[in-house]
C-alpha positions in Angstrom: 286.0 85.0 63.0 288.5 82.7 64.6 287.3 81.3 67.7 290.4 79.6 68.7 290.8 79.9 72.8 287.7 82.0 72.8 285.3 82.2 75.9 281.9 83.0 75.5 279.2 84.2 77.3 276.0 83.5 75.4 272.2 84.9 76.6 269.3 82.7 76.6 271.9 80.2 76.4 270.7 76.9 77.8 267.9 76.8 75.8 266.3 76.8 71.8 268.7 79.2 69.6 270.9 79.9 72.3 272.2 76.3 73.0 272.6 75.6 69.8 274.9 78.4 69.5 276.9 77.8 73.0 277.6 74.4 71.1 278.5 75.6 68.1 280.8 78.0 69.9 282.4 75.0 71.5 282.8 73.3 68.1 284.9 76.0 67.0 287.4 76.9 69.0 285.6 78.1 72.1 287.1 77.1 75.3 284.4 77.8 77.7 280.7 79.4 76.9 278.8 80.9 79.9 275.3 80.4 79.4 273.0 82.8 80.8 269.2 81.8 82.0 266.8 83.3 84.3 266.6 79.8 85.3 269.9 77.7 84.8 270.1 74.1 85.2 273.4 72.0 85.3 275.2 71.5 81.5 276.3 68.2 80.3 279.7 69.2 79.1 281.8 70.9 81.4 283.0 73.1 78.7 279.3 75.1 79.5 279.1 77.4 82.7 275.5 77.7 83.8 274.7 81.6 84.7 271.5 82.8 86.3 270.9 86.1 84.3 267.8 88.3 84.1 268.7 90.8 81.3 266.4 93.3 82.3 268.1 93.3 86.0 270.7 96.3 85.6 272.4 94.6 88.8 272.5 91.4 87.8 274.4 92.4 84.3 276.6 93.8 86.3 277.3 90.9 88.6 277.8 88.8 85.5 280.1 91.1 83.6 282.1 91.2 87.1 281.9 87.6 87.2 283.3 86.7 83.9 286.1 88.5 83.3 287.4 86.2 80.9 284.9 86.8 78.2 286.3 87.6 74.3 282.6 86.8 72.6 279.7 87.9 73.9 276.1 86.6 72.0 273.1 88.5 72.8 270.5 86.0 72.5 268.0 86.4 74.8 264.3 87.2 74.3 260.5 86.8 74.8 258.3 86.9 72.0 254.9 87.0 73.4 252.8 86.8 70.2 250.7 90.1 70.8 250.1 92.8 68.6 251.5 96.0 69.5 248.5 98.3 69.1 246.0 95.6 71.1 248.5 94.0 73.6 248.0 94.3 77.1 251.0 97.6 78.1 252.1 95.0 80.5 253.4 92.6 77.9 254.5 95.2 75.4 256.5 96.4 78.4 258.5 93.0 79.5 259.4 92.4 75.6 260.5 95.9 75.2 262.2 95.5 78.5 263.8 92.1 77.2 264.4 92.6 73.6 265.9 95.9 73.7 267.0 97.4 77.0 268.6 94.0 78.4 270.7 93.8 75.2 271.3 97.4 75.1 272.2 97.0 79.4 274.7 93.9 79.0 276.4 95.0 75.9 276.7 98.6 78.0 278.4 97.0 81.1 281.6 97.7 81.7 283.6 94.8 81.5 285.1 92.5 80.2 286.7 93.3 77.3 283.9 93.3 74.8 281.6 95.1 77.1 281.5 97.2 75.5 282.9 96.2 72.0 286.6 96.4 71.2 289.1 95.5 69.0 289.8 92.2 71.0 286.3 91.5 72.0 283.6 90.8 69.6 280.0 91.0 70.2 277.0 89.3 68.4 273.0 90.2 68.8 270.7 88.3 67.4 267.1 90.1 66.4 264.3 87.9 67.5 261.3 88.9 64.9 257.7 87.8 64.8 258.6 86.7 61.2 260.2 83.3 60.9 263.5 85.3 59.5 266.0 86.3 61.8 268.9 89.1 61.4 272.1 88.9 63.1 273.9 91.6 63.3 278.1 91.2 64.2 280.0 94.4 65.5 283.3 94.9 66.3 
């Protein structure tokens, strides 16, 4: 995928996984990478926008999708991996990782703007799968 000129808005962004992938963004081609956080602290290179985002907050998504209207690539990174087995887990923790993992993916990537929310032929948009296992899938659509 050419990432020439490319902005990015990346999820779980600031952190693990998801800063390594605002940077490589940056390293090829990206112009800008938003990068989302429940809790977003100032970035280094100016290239990086920090972006409070709670993906399970169907308000907030929309806030951000208003807010960056520039986006071509958008990364769904973000998620909570408690550790807790599905059949013994508390309902309450089963709940905020269902909540996180598959709703607030399936609520950005939903939102209506910009262009690859949701996916077109000029936007391009990327989920990663966070699993228990120490795989991981990602999954590109166009």
């Amino acid at each position: 995928m050419d990432l020439n000129g490319s902005v990015a808005y990346v999820t779980g962004g600031q952190s693990g996984l998801g800063a390594a992938l605002a940077a490589t963004l940056l390293e090829r081609g990206a112009t800008k990478v938003y990068a989302a956080s429940r809790h977003p602290s100032p970035a280094e290179d100016p290239r990086i926008v920090p972006v409070e985002l709670d993906v399970r907050d169907g308000e907030a998504v929309q806030r951000a999708a208003q807010q960056a209207q520039d986006v071509t690539v958008l990364v769904n990174n973000a998620g909570v991996h408690l550790n807790t087995p599905l059949l013994t887990a508390e309902m309450a923790d089963v709940r905020e990782e269902f909540e996180t993992n598959a709703l607030g993916l399936l609520t950005l990537t939903r939102a209506p703007s910009p262009p690859c929310w949701p996916p077109t032929a000029e936007g391009r948009c990327s989920t990663c799968w966070r699993c228990p296992a120490p795989a991981r899938e990602c999954a590109i659509r166009r």
